[in-house]
BAZALO-314815 format. One line per field, with one value per residue (C-alpha): residue number from 1; residue in three letters; x, y, z. Coordinates in nm, 2 decimals, m for minus. Example, Ala and Ser with C-alpha at 12.3 -4.5 7.8 and 13.67 -1.06 7.14 Angstrom:
// residues 2
resi	c(1 | 2)
resn	c(ALA | SER)
xx	c(1.23 | 1.37)
yy	c(m0.45 | m0.11)
zz	c(0.78 | 0.71)
This chain:
// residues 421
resi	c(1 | 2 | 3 | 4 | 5 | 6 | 7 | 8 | 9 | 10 | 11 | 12 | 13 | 14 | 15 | 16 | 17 | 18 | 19 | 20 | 21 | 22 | 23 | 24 | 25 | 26 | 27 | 28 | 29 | 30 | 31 | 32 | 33 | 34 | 35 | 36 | 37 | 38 | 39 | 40 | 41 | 42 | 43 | 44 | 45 | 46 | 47 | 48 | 49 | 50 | 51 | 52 | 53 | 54 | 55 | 56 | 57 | 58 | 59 | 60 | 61 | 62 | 63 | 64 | 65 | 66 | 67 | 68 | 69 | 70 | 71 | 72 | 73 | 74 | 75 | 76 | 77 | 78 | 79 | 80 | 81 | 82 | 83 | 84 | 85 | 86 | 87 | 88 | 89 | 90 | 91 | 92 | 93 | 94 | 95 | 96 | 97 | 98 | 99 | 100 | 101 | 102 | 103 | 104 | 105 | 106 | 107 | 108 | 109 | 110 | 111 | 112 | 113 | 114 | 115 | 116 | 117 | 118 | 119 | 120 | 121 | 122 | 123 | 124 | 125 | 126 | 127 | 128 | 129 | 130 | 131 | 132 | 133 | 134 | 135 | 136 | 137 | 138 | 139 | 140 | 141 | 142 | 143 | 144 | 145 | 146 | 147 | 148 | 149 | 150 | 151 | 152 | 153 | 154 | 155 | 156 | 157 | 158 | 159 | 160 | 161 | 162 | 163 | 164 | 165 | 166 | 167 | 168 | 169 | 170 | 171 | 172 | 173 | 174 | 175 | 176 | 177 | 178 | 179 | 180 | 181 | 182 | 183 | 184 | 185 | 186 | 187 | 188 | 189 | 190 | 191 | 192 | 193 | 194 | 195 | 196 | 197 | 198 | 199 | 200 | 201 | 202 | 203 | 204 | 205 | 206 | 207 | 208 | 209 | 210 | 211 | 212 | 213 | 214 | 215 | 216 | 217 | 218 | 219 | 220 | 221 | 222 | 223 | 224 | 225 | 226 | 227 | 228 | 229 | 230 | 231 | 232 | 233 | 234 | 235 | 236 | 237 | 238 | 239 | 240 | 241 | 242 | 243 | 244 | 245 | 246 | 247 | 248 | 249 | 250 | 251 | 252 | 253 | 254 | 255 | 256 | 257 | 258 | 259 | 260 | 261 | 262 | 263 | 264 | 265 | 266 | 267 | 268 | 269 | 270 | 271 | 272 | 273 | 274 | 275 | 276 | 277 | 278 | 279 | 280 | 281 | 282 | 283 | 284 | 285 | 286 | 287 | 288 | 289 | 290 | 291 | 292 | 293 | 294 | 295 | 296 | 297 | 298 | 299 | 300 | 301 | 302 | 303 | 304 | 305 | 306 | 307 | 308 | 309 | 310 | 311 | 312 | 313 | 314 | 315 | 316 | 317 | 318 | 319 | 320 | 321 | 322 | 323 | 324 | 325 | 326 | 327 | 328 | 329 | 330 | 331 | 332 | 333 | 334 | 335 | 336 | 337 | 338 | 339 | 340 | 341 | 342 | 343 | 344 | 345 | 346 | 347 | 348 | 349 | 350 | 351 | 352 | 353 | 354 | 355 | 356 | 357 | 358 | 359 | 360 | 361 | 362 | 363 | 364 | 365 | 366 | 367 | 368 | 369 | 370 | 371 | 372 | 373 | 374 | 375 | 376 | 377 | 378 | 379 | 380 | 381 | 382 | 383 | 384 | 385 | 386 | 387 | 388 | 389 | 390 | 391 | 392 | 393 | 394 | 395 | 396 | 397 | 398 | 399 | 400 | 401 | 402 | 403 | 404 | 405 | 406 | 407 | 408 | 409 | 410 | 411 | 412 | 413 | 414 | 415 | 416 | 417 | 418 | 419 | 420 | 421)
resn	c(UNK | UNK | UNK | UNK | UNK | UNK | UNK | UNK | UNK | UNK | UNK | UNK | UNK | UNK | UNK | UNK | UNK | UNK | UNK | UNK | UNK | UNK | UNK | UNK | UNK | UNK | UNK | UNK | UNK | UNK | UNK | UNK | UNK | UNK | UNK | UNK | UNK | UNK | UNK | UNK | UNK | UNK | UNK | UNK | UNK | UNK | UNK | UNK | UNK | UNK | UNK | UNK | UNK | UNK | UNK | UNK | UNK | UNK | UNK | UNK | UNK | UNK | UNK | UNK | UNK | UNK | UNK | UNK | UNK | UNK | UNK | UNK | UNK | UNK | UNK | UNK | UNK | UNK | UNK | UNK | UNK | UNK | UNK | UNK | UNK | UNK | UNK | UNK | UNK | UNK | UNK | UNK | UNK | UNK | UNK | UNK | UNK | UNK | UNK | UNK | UNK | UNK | UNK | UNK | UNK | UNK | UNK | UNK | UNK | UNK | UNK | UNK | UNK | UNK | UNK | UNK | UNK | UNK | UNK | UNK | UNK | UNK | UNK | UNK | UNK | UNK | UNK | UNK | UNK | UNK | UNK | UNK | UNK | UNK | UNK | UNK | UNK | UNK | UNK | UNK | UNK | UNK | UNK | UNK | UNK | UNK | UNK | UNK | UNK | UNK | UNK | UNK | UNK | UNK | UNK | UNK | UNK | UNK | UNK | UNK | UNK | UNK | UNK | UNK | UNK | UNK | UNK | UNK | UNK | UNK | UNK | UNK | UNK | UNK | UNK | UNK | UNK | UNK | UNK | UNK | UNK | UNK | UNK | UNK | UNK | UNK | UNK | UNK | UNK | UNK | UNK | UNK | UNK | UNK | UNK | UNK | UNK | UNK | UNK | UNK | UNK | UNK | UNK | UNK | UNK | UNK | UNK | UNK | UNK | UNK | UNK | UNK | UNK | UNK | UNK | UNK | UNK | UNK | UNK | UNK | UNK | UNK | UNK | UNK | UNK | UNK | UNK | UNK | UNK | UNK | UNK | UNK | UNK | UNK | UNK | UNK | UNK | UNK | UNK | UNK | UNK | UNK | UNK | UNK | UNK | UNK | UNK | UNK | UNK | UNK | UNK | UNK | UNK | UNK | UNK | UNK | UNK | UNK | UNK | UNK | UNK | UNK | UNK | UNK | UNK | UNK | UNK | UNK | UNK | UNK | UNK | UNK | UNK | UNK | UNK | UNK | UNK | UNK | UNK | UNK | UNK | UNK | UNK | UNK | UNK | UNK | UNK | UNK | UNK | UNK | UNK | UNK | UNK | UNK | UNK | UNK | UNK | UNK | UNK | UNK | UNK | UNK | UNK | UNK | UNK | UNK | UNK | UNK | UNK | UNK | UNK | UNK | UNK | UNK | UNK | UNK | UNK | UNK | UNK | UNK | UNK | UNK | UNK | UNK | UNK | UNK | UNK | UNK | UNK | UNK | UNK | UNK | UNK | UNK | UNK | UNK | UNK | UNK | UNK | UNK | UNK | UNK | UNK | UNK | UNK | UNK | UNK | UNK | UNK | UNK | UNK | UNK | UNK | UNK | UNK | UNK | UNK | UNK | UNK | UNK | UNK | UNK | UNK | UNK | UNK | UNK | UNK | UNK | UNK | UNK | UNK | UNK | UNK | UNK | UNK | UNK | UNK | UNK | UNK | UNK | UNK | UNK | UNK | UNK | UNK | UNK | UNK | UNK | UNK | UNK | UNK | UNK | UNK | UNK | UNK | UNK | UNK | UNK | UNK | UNK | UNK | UNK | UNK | UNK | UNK | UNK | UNK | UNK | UNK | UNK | UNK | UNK | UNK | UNK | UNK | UNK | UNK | UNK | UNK | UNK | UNK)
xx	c(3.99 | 3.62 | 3.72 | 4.00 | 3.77 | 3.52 | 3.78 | 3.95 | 3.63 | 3.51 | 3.86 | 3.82 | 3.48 | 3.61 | 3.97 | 3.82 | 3.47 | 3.42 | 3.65 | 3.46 | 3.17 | 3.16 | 3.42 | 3.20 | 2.88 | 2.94 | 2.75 | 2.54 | 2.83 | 2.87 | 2.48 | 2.40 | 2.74 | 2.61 | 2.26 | 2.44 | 2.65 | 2.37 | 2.16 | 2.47 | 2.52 | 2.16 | 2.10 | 2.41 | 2.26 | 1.93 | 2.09 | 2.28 | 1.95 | 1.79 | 2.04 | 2.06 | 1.67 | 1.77 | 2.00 | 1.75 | 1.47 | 1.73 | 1.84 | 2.26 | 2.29 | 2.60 | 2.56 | 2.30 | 2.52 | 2.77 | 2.53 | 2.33 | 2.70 | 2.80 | 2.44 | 2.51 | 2.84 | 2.70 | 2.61 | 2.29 | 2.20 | 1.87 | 1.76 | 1.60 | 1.87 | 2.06 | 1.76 | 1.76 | 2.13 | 2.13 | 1.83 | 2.08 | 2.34 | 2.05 | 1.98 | 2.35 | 2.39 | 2.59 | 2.40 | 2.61 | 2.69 | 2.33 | 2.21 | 2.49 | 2.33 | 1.99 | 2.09 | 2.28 | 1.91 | 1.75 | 2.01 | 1.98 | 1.57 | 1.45 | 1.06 | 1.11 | 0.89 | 1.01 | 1.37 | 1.29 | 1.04 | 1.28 | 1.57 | 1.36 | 1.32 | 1.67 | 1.76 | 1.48 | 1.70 | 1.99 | 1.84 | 1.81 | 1.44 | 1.48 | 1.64 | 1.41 | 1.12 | 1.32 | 1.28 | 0.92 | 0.82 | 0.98 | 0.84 | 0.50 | 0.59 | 0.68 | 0.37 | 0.09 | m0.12 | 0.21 | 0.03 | 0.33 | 0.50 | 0.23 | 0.18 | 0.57 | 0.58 | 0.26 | 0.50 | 0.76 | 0.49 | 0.38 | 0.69 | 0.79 | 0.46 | 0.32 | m0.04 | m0.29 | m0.02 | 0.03 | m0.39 | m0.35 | m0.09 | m0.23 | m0.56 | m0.40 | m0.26 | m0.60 | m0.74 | m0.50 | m0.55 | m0.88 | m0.83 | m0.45 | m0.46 | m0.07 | m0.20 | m0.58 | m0.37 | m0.11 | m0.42 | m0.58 | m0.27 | m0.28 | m0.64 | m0.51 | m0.30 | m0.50 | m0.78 | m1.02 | m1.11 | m1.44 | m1.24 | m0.95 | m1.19 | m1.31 | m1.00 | m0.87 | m1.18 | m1.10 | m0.78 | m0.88 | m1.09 | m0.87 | m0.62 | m0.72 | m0.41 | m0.22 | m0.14 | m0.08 | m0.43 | m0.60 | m0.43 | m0.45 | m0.84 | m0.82 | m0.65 | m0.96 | m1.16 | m0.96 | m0.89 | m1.25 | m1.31 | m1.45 | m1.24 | m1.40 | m1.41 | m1.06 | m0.97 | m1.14 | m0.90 | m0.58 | m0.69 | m0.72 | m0.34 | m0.19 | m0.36 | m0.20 | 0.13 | 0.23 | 0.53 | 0.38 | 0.45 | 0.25 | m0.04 | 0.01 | 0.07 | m0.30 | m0.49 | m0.35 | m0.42 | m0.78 | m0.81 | m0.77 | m0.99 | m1.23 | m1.14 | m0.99 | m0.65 | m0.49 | m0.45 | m0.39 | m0.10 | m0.03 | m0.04 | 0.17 | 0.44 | 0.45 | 0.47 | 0.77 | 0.98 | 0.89 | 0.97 | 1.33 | 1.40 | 1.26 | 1.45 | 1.76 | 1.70 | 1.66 | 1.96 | 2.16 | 2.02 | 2.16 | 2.47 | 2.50 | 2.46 | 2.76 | 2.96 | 2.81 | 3.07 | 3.04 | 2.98 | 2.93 | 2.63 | 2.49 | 2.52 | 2.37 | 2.08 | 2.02 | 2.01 | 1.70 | 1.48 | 1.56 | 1.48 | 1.11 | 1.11 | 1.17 | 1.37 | 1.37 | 1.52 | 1.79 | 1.89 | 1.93 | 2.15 | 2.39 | 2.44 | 2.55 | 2.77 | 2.95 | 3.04 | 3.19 | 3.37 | 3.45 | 3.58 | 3.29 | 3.22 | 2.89 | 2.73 | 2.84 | 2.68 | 2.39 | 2.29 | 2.35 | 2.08 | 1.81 | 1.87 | 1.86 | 1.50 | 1.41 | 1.54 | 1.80 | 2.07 | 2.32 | 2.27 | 2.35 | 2.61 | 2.82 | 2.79 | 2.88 | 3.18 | 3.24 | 3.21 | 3.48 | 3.76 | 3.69 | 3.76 | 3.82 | 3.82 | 3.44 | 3.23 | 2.94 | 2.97 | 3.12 | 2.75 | 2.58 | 2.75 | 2.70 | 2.33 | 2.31 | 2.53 | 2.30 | 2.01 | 2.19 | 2.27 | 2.63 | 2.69 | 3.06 | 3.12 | 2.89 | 3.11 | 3.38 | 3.27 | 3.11 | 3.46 | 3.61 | 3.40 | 3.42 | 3.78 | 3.75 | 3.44 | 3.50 | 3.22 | 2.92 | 2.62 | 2.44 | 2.81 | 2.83 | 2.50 | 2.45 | 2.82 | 2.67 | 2.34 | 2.59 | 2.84 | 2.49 | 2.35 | 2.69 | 2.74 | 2.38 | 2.44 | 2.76 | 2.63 | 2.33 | 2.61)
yy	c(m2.08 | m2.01 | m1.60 | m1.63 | m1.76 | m1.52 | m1.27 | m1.44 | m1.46 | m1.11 | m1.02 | m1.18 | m1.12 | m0.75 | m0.84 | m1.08 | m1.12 | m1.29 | m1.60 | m1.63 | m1.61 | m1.94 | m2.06 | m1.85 | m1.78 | m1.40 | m1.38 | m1.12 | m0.87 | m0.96 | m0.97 | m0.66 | m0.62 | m0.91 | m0.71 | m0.41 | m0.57 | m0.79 | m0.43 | m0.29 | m0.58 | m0.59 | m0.21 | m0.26 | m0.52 | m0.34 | m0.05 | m0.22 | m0.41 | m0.11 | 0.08 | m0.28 | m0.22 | 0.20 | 0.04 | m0.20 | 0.10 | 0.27 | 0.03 | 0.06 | m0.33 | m0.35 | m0.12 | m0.31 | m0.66 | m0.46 | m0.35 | m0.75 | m0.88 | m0.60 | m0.71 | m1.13 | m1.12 | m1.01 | m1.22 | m1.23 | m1.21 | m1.39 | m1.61 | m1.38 | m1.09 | m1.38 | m1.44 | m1.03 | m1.08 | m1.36 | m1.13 | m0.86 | m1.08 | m1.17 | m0.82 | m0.75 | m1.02 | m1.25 | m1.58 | m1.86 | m1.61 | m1.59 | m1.94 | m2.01 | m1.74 | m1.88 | m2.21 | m2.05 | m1.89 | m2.22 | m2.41 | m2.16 | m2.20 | m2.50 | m2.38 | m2.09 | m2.12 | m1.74 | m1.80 | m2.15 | m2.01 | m1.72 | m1.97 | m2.20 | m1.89 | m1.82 | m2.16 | m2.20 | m1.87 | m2.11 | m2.38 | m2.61 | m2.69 | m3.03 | m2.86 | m2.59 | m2.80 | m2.97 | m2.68 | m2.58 | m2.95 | m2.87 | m2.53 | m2.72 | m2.94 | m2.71 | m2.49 | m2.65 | m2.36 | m2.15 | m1.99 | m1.83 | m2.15 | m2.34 | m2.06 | m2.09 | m2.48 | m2.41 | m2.22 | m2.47 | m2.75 | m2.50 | m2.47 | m2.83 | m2.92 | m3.08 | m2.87 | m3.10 | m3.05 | m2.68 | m2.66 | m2.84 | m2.62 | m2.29 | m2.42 | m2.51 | m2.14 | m2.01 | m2.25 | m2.08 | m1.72 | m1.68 | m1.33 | m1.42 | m1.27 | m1.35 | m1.73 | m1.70 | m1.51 | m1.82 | m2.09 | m1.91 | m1.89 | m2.31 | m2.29 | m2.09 | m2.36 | m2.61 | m2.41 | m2.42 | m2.08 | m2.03 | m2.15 | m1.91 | m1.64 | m1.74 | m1.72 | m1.38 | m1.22 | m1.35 | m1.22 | m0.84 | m0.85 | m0.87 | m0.65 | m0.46 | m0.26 | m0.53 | m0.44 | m0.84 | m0.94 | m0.74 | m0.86 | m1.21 | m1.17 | m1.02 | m1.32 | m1.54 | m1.35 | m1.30 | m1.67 | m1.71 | m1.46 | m1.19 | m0.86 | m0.67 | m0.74 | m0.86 | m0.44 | m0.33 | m0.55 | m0.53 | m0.10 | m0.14 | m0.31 | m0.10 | 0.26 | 0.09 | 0.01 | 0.19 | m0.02 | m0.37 | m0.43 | m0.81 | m0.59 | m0.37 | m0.67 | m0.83 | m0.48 | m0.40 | m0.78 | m0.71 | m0.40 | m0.57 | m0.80 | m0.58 | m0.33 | m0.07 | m0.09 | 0.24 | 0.20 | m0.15 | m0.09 | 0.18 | 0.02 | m0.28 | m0.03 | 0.11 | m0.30 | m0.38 | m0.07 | m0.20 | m0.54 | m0.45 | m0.30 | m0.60 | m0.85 | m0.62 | m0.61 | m1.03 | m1.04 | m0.83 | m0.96 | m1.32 | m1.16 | m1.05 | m1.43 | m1.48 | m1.17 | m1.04 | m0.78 | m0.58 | m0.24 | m0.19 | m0.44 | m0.30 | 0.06 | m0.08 | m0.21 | 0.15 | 0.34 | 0.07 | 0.12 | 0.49 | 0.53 | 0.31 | 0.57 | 0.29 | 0.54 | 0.34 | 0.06 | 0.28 | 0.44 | 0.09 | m0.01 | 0.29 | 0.27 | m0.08 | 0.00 | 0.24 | 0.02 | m0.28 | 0.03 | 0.37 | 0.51 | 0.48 | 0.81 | 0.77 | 0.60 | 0.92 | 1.16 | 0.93 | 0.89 | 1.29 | 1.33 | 1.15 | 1.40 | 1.68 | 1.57 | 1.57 | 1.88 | 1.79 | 2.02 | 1.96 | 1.64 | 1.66 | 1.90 | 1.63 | 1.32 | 1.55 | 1.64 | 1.29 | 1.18 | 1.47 | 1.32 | 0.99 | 1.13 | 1.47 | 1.41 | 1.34 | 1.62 | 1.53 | 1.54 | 1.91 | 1.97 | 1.87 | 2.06 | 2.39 | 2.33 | 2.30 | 2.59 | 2.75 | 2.68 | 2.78 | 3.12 | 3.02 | 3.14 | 3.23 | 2.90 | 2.74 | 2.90 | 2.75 | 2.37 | 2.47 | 2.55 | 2.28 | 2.04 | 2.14 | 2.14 | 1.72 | 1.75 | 2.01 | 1.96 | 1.92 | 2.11 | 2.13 | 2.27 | 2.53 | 2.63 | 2.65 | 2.79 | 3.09 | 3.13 | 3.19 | 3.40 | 3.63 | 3.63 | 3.72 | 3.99 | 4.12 | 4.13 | 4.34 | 4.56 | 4.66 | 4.66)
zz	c(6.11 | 6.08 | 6.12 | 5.86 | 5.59 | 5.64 | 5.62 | 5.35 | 5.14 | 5.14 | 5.04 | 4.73 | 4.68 | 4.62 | 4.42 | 4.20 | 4.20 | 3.82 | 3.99 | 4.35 | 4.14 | 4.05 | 4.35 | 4.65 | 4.46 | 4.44 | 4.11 | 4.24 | 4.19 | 3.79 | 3.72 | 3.65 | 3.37 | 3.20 | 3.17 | 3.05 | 2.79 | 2.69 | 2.63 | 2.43 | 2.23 | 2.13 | 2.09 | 1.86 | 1.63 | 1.62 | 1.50 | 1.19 | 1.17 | 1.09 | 0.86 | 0.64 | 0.61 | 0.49 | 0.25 | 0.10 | 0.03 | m0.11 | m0.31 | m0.19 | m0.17 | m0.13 | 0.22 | 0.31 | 0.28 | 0.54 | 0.78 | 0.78 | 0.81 | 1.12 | 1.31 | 1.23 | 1.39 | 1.74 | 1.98 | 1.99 | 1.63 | 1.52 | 1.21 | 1.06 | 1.06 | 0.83 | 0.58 | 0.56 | 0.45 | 0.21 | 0.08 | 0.02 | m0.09 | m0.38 | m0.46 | m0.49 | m0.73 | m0.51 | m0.51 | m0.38 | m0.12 | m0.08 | m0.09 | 0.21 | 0.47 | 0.40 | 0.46 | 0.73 | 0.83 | 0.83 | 1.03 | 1.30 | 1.29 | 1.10 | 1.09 | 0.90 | 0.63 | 0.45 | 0.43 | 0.27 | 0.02 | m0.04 | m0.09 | m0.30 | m0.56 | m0.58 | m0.65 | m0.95 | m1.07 | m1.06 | m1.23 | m0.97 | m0.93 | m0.75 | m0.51 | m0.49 | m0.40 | m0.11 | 0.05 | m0.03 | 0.06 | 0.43 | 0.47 | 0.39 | 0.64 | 0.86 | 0.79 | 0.60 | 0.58 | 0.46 | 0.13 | m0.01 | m0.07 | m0.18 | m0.48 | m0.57 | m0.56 | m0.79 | m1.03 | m1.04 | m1.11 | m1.40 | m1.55 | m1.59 | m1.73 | m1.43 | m1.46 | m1.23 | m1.01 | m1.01 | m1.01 | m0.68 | m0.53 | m0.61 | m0.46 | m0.13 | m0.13 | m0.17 | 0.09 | 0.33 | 0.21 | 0.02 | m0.10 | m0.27 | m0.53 | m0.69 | m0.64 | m0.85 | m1.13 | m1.15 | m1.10 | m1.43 | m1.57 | m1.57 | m1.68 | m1.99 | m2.04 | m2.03 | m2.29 | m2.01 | m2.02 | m1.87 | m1.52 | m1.61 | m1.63 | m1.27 | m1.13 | m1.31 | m1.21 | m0.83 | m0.89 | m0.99 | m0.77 | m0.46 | m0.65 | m0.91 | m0.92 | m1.10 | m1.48 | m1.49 | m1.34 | m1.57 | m1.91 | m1.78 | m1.76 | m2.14 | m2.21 | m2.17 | m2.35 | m2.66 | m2.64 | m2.67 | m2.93 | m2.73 | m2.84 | m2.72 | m2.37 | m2.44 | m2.54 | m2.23 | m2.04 | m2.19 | m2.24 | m1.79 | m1.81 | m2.00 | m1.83 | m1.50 | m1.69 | m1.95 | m2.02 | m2.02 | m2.38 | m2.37 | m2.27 | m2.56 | m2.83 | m2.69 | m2.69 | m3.07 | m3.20 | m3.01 | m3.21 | m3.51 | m3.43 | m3.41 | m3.70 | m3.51 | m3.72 | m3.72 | m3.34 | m3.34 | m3.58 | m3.33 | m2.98 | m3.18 | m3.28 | m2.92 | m2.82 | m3.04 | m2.86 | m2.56 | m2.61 | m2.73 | m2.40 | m2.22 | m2.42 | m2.39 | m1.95 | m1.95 | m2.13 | m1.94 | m1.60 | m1.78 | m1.82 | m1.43 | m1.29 | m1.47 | m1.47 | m1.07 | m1.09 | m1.39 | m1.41 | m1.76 | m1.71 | m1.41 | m1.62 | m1.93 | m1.70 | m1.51 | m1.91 | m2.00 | m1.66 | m1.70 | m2.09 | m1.93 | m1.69 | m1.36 | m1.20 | m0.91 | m1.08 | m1.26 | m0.91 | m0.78 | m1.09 | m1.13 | m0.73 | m0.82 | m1.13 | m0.87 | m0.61 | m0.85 | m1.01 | m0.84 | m1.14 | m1.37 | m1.45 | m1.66 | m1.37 | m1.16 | m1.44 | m1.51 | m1.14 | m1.12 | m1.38 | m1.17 | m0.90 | m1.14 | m1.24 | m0.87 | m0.85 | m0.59 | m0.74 | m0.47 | m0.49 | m0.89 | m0.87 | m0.63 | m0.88 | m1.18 | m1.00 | m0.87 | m1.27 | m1.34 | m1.09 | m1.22 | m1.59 | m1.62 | m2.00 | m2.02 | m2.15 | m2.09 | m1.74 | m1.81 | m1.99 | m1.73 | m1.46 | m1.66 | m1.69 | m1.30 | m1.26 | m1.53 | m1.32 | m1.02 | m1.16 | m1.13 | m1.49 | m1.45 | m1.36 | m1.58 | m1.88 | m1.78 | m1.78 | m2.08 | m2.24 | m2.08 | m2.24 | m2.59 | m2.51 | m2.55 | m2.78 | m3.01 | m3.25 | m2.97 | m3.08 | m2.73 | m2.57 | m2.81 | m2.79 | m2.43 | m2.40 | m2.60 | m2.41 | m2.08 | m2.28 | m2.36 | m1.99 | m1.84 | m2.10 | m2.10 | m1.67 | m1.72 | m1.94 | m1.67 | m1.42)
């Protein structure tokens, strides 16, 4: 009997191993699978770890929501690949999506301080601040010396009036971090509030000066001294905002009402004219971000968005947008020509040339998309070809001025080419 079972034993040691693995402690022979798979399965995650993080930089949310989702469905897949999800789900405009994964985040680590403060944002956006410090309060909790949520339950107190409060919280911040700069802007922000100027001073100044690359700092610390009269100083400031940001039309308002001030009124009337253009645009992109949390799947919208952060130059923004405008809609042909347009300004013909044509199948009716294929084509040297979209687009816009022109200016090269033929 005893040779039988030894017999029997090794026989299945070598038909079935995964069963006498737990019957006859053969587990040595499945060991090094498990290993293997395990390696796979995390090299796997990694991977769409990393291209979600590609996607985010370059601003393709939407990718970046597949690739988080891809790495969150292996085994194996941590907190914090969830928080980067629920991040992209944010980005993309998806927010009770995104508000379940970070709860999804926090369930799967409790002590994690980011996705809490992260969530706690999103859900001020959604008007829910009760809420919103629930889960600052726990991240606190969790992390006393957690600076970042500190400074944002500091904004919250801000907002619904509680000052002494928000005072407090910014301070705890910069107990934690001395050189936070974000959180002495926001504690002199409250001082500003509160007319105590001479302590919002202090804290811009402690703000610029462990960032001074911060347009905001800058015209925060003008703020206290125009407050106080000082114009002055006040220009000198706001001027430091504005050569940072060219587009921060508050910054522009304060440094033309400080030019005034100080009699300087042909570019104070100026550098107010330049505010009141900017202050459209800004108006029109919080309305239009308004419009998204309720209509997430717009492309006009997104379009609309990508035209005011190009017309201000944010070309990273616009990218971002017109990417976005594409995927709810992948027939929208002026986000195709629009998006084509950035490249051509990089330079990046091919690049242009393939969104120009991608705006053509959408709509092969839309001449401006024929206009700007013949100026690539132009610039390309392809002038035969360039002729052709040129007629083809003053085929649907008969009376365009730029068509006909550059229609004749490749009419005259080909000709002149022919004729030294």
């Amino acid at each position: 009997m005893i040779a039988i079972s030894k017999i029997t034993s090794r026989f299945f040691c070598l038909v079935s191993p995964f069963f006498l693995a737990v019957l006859l402690g053969c587990a040595e022979e499945i060991q090094p699978v498990s290993e293997s798979v395990k390696r796979v399965r995390h090299s796997l995650i990694q991977e769409m770890e990393e291209r979600g993080d590609q996607f985010i930089r370059a601003g393709r949310y939407r990718d970046a929501v597949l690739a988080y989702a891809k790495a969150s469905n292996g085994l194996g897949a941590t907190a914090e690949i969830y928080r980067k999800l629920a991040e992209a789900h944010a980005l993309n405009q998806e927010m009770p999506e995104a508000v379940r994964v970070y709860e999804q985040a926090i369930a799967m680590k409790s002590d994690f301080p980011k996705a809490r403060t992260e969530l706690a944002l999103l859900l001020t956006r959604l008007d829910r601040p009760e809420d919103a410090r629930a889960q600052l309060d726990q991240a606190i909790r969790d992390r006393p010396d957690y600076a970042w949520a500190h400074m944002v339950l500091g904004l919250i107190h801000f907002r619904q009036g509680f000052y002494d409060k928000a005072i407090a919280s910014h301070e705890r911040a910069i107990a934690a971090v001395p050189n936070y700069a974000e959180a002495w802007f926001n504690l002199g922000e409250v001082y500003l509030k509160q007319n105590k100027y001479e302590h919002a001073e202090a804290a811009m100044r402690r703000a610029v000066g462990a960032d001074s690359t911060v347009a905001r700092f800058h015209n925060g610390l003008g703020r206290s001294y125009y407050l106080r009269r000082e114009y002055e100083q006040a220009a000198k400031a706001f001027s430091h905002a504005v050569r940072i940001d060219s587009i921060f039309a508050r910054a522009r308002f304060n440094l033309g009402n400080s030019l005034l001030r100080m009699g300087e009124r042909e570019e104070g009337r100026r550098q107010l004219g330049l505010y009141k253009e900017l202050e459209e645009q800004e108006s029109l992109i919080t309305t239009l971000l308004n419009t998204l949390m309720t209509y997430p799947d717009s492309a006009t919208v997104y379009h609309d968005l990508a035209t005011v952060y190009s017309q201000r130059g944010q070309l990273s923004e616009a990218h971002a947008r017109y990417l976005q405008a594409i995927q709810r809609d992948s027939t929208f042909a002026p986000s195709y020509h629009n998006l084509g347009n950035l490249y051509l300004r990089r330079g990046a013909f091919d690049q242009a040339l393939a969104l120009f044509e991608r705006a053509l199948r959408a709509d092969s009716t839309y001449a401006l998309a024929h206009l700007a294929m013949g100026n690539t084509l132009m610039l390309n040297k392809q002038f035969d070809r360039a002729l052709k979209h040129f007629h083809s687009g003053l085929r649907y816009e008969p009376n365009n001025v730029t068509l006909q022109r550059n229609l004749s200016v490749a009419r005259d090269i080909i000709q002149s080419a022919r004729r030294t033929q």
